[in-house]
N, C-alpha and C positions, 0 to 999 in steps of 0.2 A: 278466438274468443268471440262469444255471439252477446255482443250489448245487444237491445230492444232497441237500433238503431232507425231512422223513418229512413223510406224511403231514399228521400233526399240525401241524408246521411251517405244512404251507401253506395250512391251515385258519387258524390265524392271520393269515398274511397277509391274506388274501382277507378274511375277517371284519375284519380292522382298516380296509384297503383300501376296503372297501365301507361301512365307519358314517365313514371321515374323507368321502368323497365325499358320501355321503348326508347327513350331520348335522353336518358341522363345517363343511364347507366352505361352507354358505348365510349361516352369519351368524359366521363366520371376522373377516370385515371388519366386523362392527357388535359384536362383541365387544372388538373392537381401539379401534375409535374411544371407545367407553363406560367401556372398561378394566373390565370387566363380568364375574365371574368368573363361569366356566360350569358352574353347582349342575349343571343338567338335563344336561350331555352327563357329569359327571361319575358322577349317577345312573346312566345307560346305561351307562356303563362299568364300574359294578358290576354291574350288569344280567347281561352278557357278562361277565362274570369276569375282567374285566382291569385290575383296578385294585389284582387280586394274583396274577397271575397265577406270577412264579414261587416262590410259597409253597404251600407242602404241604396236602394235599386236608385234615388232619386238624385244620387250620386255616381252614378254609373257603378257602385259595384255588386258583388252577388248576392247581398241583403241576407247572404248565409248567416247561421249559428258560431258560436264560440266554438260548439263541441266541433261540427264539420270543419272551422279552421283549423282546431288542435290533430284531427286526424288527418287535414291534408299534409300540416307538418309530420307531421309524423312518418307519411307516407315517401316525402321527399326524405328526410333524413335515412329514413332504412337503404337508400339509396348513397347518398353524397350532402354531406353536412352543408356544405359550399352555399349548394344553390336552395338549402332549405332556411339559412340563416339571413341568404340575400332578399327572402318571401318574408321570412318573420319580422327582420330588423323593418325593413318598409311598412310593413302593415302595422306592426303593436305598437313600435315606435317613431316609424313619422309619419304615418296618416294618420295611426287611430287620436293623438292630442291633436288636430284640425277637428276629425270630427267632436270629440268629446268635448272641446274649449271655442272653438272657433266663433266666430260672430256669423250669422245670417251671408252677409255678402265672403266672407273667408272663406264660408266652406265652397260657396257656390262659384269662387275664382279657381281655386287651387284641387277641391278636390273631384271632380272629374278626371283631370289628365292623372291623378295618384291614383284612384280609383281602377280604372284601367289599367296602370301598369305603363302607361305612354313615359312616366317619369315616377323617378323614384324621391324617396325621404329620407329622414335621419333626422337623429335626435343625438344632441352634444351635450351630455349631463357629464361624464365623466373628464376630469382633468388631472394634470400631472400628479397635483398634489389633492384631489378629489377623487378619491375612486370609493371604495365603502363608507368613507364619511362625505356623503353627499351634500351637506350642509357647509361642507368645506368650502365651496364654490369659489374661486377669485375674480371670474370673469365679471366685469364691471358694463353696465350700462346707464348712459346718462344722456338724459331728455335734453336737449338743444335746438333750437329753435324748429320745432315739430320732427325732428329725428330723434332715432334713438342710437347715440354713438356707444358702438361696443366694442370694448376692447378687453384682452385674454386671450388664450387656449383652450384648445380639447382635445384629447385622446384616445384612439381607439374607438373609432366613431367610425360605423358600417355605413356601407352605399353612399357617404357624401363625397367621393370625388370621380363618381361613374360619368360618360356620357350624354347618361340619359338624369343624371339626377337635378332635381327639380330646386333644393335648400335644404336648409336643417332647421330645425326647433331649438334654441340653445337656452340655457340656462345661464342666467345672470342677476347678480346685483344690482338693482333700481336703488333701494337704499343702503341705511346704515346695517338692520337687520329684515331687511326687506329682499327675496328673490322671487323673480320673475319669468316665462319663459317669453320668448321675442324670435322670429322666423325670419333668416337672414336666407336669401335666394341667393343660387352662385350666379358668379358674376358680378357681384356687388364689390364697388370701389373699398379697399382695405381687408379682403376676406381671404384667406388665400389658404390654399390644400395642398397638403405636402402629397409627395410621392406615394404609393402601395406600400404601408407597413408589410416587413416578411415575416413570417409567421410560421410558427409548430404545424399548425393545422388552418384548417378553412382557409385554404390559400388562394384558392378562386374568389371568395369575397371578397368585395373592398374594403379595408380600414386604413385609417387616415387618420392623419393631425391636422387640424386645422387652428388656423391662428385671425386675429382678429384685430386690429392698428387704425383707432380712429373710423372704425367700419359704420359708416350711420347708413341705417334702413329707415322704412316712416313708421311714423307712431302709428299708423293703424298696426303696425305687424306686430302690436302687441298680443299676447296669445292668453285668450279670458280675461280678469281680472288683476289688476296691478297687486303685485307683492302675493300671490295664490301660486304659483312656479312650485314652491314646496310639497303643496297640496296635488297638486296635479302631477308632477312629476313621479310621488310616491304611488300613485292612482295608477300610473300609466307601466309603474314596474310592478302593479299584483298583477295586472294583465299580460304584460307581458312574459313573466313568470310561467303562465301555461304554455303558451307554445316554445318555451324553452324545456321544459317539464316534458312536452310531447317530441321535443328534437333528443333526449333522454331516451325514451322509450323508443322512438326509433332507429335511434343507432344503438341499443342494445338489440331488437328487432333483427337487424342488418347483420350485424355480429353474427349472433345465434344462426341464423339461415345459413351463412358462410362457414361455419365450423361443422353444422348438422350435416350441410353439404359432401364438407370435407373429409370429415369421420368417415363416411360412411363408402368414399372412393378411395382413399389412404390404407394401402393393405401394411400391415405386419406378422411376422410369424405365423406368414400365411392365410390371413384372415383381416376383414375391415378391423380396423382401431374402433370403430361403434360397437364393436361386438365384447369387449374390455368393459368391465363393469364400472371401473373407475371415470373411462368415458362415458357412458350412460346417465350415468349418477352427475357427475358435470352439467353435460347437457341436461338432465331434467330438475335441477338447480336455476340454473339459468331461465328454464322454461316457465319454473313458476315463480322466478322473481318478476320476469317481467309484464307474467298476468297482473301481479302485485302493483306495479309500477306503471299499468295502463288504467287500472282502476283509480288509483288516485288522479292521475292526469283528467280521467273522463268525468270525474267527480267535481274536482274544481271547475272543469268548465260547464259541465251540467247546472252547475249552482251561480257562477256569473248570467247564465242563459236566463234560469229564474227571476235577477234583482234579489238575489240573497247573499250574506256576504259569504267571502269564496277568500280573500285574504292569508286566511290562517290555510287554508287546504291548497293554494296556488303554491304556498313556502313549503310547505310538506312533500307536494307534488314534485316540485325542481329540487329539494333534498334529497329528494329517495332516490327521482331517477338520476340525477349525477351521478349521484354515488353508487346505482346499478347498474348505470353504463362504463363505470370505471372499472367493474367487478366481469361484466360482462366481455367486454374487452380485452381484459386482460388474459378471462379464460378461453375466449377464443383464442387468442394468439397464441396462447398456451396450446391449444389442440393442435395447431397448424406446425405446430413446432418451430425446425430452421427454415421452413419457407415462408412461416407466418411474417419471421423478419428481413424479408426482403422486400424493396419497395413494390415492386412490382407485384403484391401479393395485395388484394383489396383489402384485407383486415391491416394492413398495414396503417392503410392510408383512413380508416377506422379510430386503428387504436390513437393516432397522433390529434384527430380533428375530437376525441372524447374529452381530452383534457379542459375544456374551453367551457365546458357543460358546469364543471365544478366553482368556477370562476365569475365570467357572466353573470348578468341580470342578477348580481348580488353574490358572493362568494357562498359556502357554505356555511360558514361561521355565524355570514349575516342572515344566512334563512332562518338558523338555530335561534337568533338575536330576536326575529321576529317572530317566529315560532311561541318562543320563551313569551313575549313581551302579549301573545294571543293566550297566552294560558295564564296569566295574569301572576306573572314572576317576576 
């Protein structure tokens, strides 16, 4: 696909293109099996400035575009979902509300070392009983003599018990119908991270439970404005929406290569399985859905890059490709036949980590919810 990509742009690609080839892809499959979070490709990726890339140089990061972040994911996931979800969840969700809500002296504590990639983030919106009713919230915070004691759960919350990770952004209750978000750093007395959820897929990321018991942080760690959490939170999942949307398009990407590949080494009845009409027709199905499902991707974030609203086209974007990477997936595995189902075959470990795409940064149902609610229904 030739977008009228700058320069720049395509310096990204090619840079992401060539460290997912060189570096992720060798031990892609023995990360997966180990469930093994990847510190060293994560360092690299600081390394290469992409672990903030579109945050401002005066911040330490690559002062990149929306669209170059959506294709750096992208490029990661055609690879290994793992380490592309460990780049997204940090960047769309715990750095980018520092930069977008932060105060003057916030940003200039904290986002440096996220910026580079030295330490990671996370954002605790979802809980047991919160997951698509966002507003569900139980976690409770209450002002106490200049802290803010917080106490509740969260679930299935990326990068917050790595290492290297820095805190989370969490979502809570200030008042009666009042939520706010508030940055608890790990380490803090009452905060405490359960072990590596196990998982279908993305098993190299971290996701965690964390819990929260009398946990007071200071009132500066309010994050923007008192009782605005709502606002900001819904803000920070249109954005985050594209590079979920472009983690879509790349593992339909990945797919497709793997089965194109496959077809075409795969002999039957004396000849490639590419040479089967049926397989053709497959693959060139595939092929132009995901032209289909890169343009929407490239569109929403073209339109965030603008200051144009992009909302309704980010929901669209993460519709389509979920549901074209579950489509793509499936018919790859399908090409590979009884080898596609064995672990040891890459579309395996493909087709398990696509699930997550439908789910995430809002279910399907709820893209449609927002979708509907953009077309004034």
């Amino acid at each position: 696909m030739d977008f009228d990509l700058t320069p720049e742009q395509e310096l990204v690609r090619e840079t992401v293109r060539s460290f997912a080839r060189d570096r992720v892809a060798p031990i892609a499959a023995e990360l997966d099996v180990a469930a093994r979070f990847p510190y060293e490709l994560v360092a690299e990726l600081g390394e290469l400035g992409l672990m903030g890339l579109p945050i401002p140089e005066e911040y330490g990061g690559g002062g990149g575009d929306t669209l170059s972040y959506a294709i750096a994911i992208e490029e990661l996931t055609r690879i290994d979902s793992s380490v592309a979800i460990t780049v997204a969840a940090h960047t769309s969700l715990g750095t980018m509300p520092i930069l977008l809500y932060g105060s003057a002296e916030q940003k200039e504590r904290w986002l440096p070392d996220l910026a580079s990639g030295r330490r990671l983030a996370a954002f605790g919106l979802t809980e047991p009983g919160a997951g698509s009713d966002a507003g569900a919230t139980r976690t409770t915070a209450e002002l106490r003599d200049g802290s803010w004691v917080v106490n509740g759960s969260k679930l299935f919350i990326t990068n917050a018990g790595t290492d290297v990770t820095w805190g989370v952004t969490v979502t809570a209750r200030t008042g009666p119908d009042e939520v706010s978000n508030i940055v608890v750093e790990n380490g803090t007395p009452g905060y405490r991270i359960s072990p590596p959820m196990k998982k279908l897929g993305w098993r190299a990321s971290d996701t965690r439970e964390l819990s929260f018991e009398d946990c007071a942080v200071p009132q500066g760690n309010l994050l923007g404005e008192l009782g605005a959490g709502f606002r900001q939170f819904l803000e920070i999942l249109d954005g985050g929406r594209i590079s979920v949307a472009a983690m879509g398009v790349g593992l339909a990407q990945g797919a497709y290569d793997l089965a194109f590949a496959y077809a075409q080494e795969r002999e039957q009845f004396g000849k490639p399985i590419s040479s089967f009409q049926a397989i053709q027709f497959r693959l060139a199905d595939m092929a132009t859905e995901i032209e289909a499902g890169r343009a929407l991707v490239y569109k929403a974030a073209w339109l965030k890059d603008q200051g144009r609203p992009f909302a309704l086209d980010a929901a669209m974007a993460k519709l389509y490709t979920g549901e074209l990477s579950a489509r793509v997936a499936g018919a790859a595995l399908q090409i590979h036949g009884g080898f596609g189902y064995m672990e040891e075959a890459a579309i395996s470990r493909l087709y398990r980590d696509q699930k997550i795409l439908e789910i995430g940064e809002g279910t399907n149902e709820v893209q449609r919810m927002v979708i509907a609610r953009h077309l004034g229904l």
